[in-house]
C-alpha positions in Angstrom: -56.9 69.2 -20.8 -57.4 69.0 -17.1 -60.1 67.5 -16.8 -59.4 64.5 -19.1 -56.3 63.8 -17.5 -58.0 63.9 -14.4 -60.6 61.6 -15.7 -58.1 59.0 -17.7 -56.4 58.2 -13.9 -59.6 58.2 -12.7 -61.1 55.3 -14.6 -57.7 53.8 -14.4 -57.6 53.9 -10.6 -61.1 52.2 -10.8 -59.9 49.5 -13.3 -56.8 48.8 -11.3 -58.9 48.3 -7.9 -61.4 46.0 -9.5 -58.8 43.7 -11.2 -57.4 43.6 -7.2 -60.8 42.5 -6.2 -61.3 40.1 -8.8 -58.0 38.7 -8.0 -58.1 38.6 -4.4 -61.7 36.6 -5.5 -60.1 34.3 -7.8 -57.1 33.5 -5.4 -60.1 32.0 -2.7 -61.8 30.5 -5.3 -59.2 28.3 -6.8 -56.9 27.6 -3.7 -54.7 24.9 -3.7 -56.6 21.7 -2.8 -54.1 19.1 -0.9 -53.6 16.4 -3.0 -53.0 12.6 -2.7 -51.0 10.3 -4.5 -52.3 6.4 -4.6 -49.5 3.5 -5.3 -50.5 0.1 -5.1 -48.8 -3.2 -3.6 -51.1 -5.6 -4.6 -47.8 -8.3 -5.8 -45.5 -10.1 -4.0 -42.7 -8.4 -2.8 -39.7 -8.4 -5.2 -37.1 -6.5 -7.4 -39.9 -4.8 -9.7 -42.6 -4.2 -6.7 -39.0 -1.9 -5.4 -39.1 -0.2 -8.6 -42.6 0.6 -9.1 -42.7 2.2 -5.4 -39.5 3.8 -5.7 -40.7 5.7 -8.8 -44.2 6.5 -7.3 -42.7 7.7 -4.1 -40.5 10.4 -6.2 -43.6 11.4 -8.6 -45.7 11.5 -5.4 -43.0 14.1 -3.7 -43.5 16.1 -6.7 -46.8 16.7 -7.1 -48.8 15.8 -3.7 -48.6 16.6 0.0 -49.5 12.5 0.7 -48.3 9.2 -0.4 -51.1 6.4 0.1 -49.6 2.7 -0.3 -52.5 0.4 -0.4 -50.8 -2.7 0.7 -52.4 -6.5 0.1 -50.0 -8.6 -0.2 -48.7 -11.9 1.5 -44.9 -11.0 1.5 -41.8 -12.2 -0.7 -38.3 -11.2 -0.6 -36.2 -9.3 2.3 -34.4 -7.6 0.2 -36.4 -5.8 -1.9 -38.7 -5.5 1.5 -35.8 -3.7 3.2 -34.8 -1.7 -0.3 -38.6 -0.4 -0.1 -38.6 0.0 3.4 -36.0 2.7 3.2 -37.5 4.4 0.6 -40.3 5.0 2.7 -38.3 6.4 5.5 -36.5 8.6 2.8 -40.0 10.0 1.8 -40.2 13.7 2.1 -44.2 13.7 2.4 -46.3 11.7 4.5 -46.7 7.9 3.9 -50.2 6.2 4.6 -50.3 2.7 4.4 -53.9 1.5 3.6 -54.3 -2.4 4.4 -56.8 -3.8 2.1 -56.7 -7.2 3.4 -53.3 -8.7 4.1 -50.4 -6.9 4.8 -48.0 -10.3 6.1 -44.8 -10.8 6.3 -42.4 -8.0 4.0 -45.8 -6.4 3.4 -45.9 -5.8 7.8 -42.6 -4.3 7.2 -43.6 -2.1 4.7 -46.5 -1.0 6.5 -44.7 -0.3 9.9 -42.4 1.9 8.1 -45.3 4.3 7.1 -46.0 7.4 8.9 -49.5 6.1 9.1 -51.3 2.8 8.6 -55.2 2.3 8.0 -57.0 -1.1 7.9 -59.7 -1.8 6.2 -62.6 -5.1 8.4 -61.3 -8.3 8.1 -57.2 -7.7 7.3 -54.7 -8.4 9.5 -50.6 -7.6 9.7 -48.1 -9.5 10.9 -46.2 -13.0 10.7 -43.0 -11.7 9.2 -40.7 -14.8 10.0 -38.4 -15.6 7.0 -39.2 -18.5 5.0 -37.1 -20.1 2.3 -39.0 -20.5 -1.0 -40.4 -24.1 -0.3 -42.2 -22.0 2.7 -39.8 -23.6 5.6 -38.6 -21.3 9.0 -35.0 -20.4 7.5 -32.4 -20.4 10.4 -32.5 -17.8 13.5 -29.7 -15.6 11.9 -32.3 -14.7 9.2 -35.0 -14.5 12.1 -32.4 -12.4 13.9 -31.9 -10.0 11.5 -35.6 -9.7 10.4 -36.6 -8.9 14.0 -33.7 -6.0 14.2 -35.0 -4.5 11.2 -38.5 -4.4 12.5 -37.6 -3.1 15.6 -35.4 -0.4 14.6 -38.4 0.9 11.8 -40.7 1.0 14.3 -38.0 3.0 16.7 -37.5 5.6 13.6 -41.1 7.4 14.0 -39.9 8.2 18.0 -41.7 8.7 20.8 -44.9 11.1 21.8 -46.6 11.9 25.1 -49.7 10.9 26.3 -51.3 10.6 30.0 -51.3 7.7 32.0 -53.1 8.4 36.0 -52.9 12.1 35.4 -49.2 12.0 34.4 -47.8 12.5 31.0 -45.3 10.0 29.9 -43.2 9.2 26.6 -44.4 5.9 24.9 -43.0 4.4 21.5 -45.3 5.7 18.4 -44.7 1.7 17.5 -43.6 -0.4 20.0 -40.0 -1.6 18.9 -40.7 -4.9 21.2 -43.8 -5.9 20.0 -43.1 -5.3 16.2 -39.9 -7.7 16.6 -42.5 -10.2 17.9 -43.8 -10.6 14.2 -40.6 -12.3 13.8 -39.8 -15.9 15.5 -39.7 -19.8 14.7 -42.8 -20.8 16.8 -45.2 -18.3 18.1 -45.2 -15.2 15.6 -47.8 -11.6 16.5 -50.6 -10.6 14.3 -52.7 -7.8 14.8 -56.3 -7.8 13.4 -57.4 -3.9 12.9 -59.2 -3.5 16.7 -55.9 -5.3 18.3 -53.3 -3.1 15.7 -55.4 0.0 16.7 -54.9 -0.6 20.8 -51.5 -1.4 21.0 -50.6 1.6 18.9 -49.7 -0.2 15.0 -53.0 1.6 13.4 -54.7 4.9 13.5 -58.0 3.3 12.4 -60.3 1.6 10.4 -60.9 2.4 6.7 -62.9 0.5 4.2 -61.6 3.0 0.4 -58.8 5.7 0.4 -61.7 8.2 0.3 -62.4 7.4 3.8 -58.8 8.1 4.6 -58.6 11.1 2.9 -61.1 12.2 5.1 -60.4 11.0 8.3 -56.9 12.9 7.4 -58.6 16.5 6.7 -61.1 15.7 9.0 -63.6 16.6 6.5 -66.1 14.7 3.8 -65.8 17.2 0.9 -64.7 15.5 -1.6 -63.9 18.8 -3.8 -60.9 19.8 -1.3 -58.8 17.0 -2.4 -57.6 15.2 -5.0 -56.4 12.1 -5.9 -53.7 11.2 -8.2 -53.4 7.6 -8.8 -49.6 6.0 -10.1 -50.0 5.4 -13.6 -47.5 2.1 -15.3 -46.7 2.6 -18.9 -46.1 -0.1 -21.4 -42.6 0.4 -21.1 -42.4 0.8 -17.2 -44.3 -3.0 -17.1 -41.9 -3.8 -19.8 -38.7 -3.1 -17.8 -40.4 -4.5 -14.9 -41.2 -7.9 -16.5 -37.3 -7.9 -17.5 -36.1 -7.1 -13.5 -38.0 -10.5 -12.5 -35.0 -12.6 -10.5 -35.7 -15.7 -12.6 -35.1 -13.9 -16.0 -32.2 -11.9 -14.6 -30.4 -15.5 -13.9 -31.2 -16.4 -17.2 -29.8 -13.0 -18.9 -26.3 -14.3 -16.2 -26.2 -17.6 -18.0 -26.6 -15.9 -20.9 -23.5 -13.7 -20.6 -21.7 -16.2 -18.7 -22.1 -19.1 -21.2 -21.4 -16.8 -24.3 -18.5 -15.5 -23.2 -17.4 -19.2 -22.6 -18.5 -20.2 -26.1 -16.9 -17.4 -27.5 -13.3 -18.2 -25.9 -13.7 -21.5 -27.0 -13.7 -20.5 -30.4 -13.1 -17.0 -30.8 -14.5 -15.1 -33.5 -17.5 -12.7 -34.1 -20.4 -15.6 -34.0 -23.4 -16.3 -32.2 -22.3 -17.0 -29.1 -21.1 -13.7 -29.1 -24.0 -11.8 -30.1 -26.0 -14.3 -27.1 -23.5 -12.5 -24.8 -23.9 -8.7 -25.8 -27.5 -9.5 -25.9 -27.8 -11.0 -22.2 -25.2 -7.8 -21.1 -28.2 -5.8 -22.4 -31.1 -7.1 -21.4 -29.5 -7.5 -17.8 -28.0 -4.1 -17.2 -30.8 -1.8 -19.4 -34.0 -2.1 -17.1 -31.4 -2.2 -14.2 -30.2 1.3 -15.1 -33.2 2.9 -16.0 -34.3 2.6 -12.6 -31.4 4.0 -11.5 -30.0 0.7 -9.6 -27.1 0.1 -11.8 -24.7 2.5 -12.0 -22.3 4.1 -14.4 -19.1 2.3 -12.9 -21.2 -0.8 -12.7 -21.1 -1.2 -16.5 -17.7 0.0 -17.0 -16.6 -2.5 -14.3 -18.2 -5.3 -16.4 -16.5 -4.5 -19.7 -13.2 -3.5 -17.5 -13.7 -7.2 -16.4 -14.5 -8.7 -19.9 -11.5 -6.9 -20.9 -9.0 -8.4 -18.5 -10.2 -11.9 -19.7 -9.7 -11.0 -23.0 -6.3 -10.1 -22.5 -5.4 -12.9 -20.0 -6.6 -15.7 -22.7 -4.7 -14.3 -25.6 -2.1 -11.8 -24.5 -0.6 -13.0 -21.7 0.3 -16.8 -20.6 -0.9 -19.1 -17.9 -3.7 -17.9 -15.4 -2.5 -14.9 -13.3 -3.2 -11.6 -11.8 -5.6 -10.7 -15.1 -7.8 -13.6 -15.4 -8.5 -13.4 -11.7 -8.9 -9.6 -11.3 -11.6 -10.0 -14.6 -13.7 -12.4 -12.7 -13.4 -10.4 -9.3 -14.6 -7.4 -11.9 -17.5 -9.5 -13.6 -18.9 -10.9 -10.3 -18.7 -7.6 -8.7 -20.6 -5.5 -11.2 -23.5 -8.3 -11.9 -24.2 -8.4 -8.1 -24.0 -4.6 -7.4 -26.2 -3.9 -10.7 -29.4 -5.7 -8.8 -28.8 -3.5 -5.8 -29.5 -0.1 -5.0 -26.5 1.9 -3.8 -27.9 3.8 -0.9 -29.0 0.8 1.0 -24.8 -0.1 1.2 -24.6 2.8 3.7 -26.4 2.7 7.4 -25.6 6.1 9.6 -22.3 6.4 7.9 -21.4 2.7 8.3 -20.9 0.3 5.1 -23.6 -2.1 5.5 -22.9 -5.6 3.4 -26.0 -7.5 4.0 -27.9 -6.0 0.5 -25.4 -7.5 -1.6 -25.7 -11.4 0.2 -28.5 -12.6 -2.2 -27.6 -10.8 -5.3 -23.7 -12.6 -4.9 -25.8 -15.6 -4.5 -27.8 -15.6 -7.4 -24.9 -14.2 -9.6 -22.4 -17.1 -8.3 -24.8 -19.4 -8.4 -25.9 -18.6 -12.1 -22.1 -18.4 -13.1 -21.6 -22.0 -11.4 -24.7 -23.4 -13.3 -24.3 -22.0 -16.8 -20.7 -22.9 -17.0 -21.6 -26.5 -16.0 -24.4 -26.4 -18.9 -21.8 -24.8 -21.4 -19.4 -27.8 -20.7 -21.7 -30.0 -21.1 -23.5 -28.6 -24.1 -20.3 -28.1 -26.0 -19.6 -31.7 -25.8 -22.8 -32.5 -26.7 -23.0 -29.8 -29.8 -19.6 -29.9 -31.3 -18.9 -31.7 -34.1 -22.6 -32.7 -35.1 -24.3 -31.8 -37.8 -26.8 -29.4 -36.5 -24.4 -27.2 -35.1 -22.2 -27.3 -38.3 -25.0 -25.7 -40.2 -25.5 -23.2 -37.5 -21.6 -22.7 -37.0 -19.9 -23.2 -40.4 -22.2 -23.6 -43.8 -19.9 -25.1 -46.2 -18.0 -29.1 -46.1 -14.5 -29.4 -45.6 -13.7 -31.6 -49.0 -10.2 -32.6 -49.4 -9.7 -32.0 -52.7 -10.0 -28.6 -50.9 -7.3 -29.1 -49.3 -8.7 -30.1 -46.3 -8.0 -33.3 -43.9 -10.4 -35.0 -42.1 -9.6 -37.0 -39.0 -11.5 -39.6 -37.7 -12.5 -39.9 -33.8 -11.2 -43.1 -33.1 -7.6 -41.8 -34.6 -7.6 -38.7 -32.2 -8.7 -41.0 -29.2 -5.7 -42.9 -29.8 -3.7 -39.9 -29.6 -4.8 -39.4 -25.7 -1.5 -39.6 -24.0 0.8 -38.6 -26.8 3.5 -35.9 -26.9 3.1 -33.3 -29.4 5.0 -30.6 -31.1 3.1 -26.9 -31.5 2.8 -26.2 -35.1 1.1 -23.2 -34.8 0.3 -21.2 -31.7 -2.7 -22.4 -29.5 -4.1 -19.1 -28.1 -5.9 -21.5 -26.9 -6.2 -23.0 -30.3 -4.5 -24.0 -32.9 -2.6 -27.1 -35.0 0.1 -29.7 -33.2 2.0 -31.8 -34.9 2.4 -35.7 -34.1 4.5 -38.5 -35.9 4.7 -35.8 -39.0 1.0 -35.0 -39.3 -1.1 -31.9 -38.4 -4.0 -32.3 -35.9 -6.1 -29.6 -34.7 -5.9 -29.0 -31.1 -6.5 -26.8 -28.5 -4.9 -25.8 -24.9 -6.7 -26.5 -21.8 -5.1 -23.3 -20.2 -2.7 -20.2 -20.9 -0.9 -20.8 -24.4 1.3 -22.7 -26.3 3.9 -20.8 -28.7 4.9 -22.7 -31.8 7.5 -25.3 -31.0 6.7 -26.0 -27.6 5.7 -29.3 -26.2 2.0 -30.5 -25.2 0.6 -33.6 -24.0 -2.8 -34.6 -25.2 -5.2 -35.3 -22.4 -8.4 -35.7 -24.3 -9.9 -35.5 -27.9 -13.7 -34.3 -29.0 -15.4 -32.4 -31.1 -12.8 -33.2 -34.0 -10.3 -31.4 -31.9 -7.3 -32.6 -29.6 -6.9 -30.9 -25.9 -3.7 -30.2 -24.5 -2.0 -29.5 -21.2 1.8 -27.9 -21.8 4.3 -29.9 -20.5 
């Protein structure tokens, strides 16, 4: 019995020990290989370039020890420049900027904000004054605050040592001065790779990310790395495609001008449904990359809400109306923006939300100039009665028609509220009914209006 105890912990001593070795063997066979995550800029810089490298950043801190942006691109807009410029600097890997080319303008910025930057013959970085979009030198303010955020991203990688006759002296990683010289009205700094590479704005020449790899490990075997390359689905290019800053201001005019049809005359229509569909297609790609934010959309409906209530709850135009528009503007404009960039080293920084309140204002300005003018146009002909209302009024039905050269003739008149214009409704004049509405607030029934203008089968009043 002894003896086959004694050999049973034998054999499993022996089996124990060789697993260990064959571990231990495995464990240097399959060690982790440092791996690389590729993300190309190859687009102008805008709203959807921001999302795409904001996304690959994150992916890339999850599963790689370095980030490569390879960069060609001639430049585009500040903002989403700056918005991808601190995502960079946010980065909790190393950021390698590969220039394949051209790396101008926002695309210098970008670069410059990398830990490292490679270029490959023949590409160049640089020129990064501020242009409007018919390509002219926008005012010095713009150049002013261009040059302020190069220099302070090429003050964030510090200082290092080096020796100069014998001594050792602190020197910029990137020179703060000479990066703010890529920014001016007249005489703006390029680097080609030799000229980037002495005064200290690249770590060397590369002609494929392989090379890089291996200039970073310092070896050429290509089986101790790996490379992951950013992969966009359908629906990432989808949401994308949606995020462009044209078909955003579209989706605004879409809201804006709905929402005006629909308070012209209210009911559940297509105007309506034009709205709710613009809210969504504006907002939804917005917040699946995280830049809109929860109180963002309730703001919005908060603000639809209050215009709502000021239009057929409460009279005149007061605190309501005016709070709903503050609450409309200020979600749209916050929406496009991400929320981190609003705060600098503690300090509220408002210069992220300029062009966003631009385009939103500007959109809001021009689609409720079109709606005016396409109402007049619309209401009252034929095509829009068989869009709007399928069936003819017939007075045997009960109905009375009124011609437009009676209502013009009415322009001037006073008349009695029949019925309640909230903001529309019927007015009575010389004992006959007229529909009508109110230019602004209400009318309760019995008050007095004056009738300013007639269209569309319709009188408009002001109350007296």
């Amino acid at each position: 019995m002894r003896k086959l105890l004694y050999t049973f912990f034998t054999l499993l001593f022996l089996i124990s020990g060789s697993s260990l070795i064959a571990s231990g063997t495995d464990n240097g066979a399959t060690e982790k290989k440092m791996s690389f995550y590729v993300i190309e800029l190859r687009q102008d810089v805008d709203n959807p370039a921001f999302a795409k490298i904001s996304k690959g950043l994150k992916e890339a801190e999850a599963v790689a020890d370095y980030c490569i942006l390879d960069i060609n691109t001639y430049g585009g807009a500040v903002d989403a420049a700056d918005s991808i410029r601190s995502a960079i600097l946010r980065c909790t890997i190393p950021v390698v900027a590969f220039i394949d080319i051209q790396a101008a303008s926002a695309g210098a910025l970008i670069s410059i904000a990398c830990d490292s930057i490679y270029m490959s013959k023949g590409s160049s970085i640089g020129a990064a004054t501020v242009v409007n979009g018919q390509g002219e030198v926008m005012p010095d303010k713009y150049q002013s605050f261009m040059r302020a955020m190069m220099r302070s991203t090429a003050e964030s990688h510090g200082k290092k040592l080096v020796e100069r006759d014998g001594k050792k002296v602190e020197v910029w990683h990137r020179n703060p001065r000479l990066a703010e010289s890529m920014v001016g009205q007249d005489s703006v700094l390029s680097f080609t790779p030799l000229e980037a590479i002495a005064n200290g704005f690249c770590e060397g020449e590369a002609q494929s990310i392989d090379e890089i790899v291996s200039k970073i490990m310092e070896s050429s075997d290509s089986d101790a790395f790996t490379l992951v390359y950013q992969k966009v689905s359908f629906l990432d290019s989808l949401i994308y495609f949606l995020m462009n800053p044209f078909l955003q201001g579209l989706f605004l005019m879409m809201i804006i001008g709905g929402i005006y049809f629909e308070l012209q005359s209210p009911g559940v229509g297509f105007a309506l449904a034009a709205a709710i569909a613009g809210a969504l297609l504006y907002f939804a790609p917005l917040y699946l990359e995280g830049l809109a934010q929860n109180w963002e959309i309730l703001l919005f409906v908060i603000g639809v809400g209050l215009l709502v209530v000021e239009i057929f709850v409460l009279p005149g135009f007061g605190i309501a109306g005016i709070s709903g528009i503050i609450a409309i503007i200020t979600s749209l404009a916050f929406a496009m923006v991400d929320n981190d960039l609003f705060t600098v080293e503690g300090t509220f920084d408002i210069r992220p939300i300029i062009k966003p309140l631009t385009i939103v204002l500007v959109s809001i300005a021009v689609s409720i100039c079109g709606s005016i003018l396409l109402a007049s146009k619309i209401y009252g002909t034929k095509a829009f009665a068989h869009v709007a209302l399928k069936n003819n009024l017939q007075a045997e039905e009960g109905f009375v028609g009124v011609e437009s050269d009676e209502l013009k003739s009415l322009i001037g008149m006073v008349a009695i509220v029949a019925t309640d214009l909230k903001p529309t409704g019927k007015v009575e004049i010389n004992g006959k009914l007229y529909p009508a509405h109110i230019n602004f607030g209400y009318a309760h029934s019995g008050e007095k209006v004056v009738v300013t203008s007639a269209g569309g089968g319709q009188l408009y009043c002001d109350a007296i």
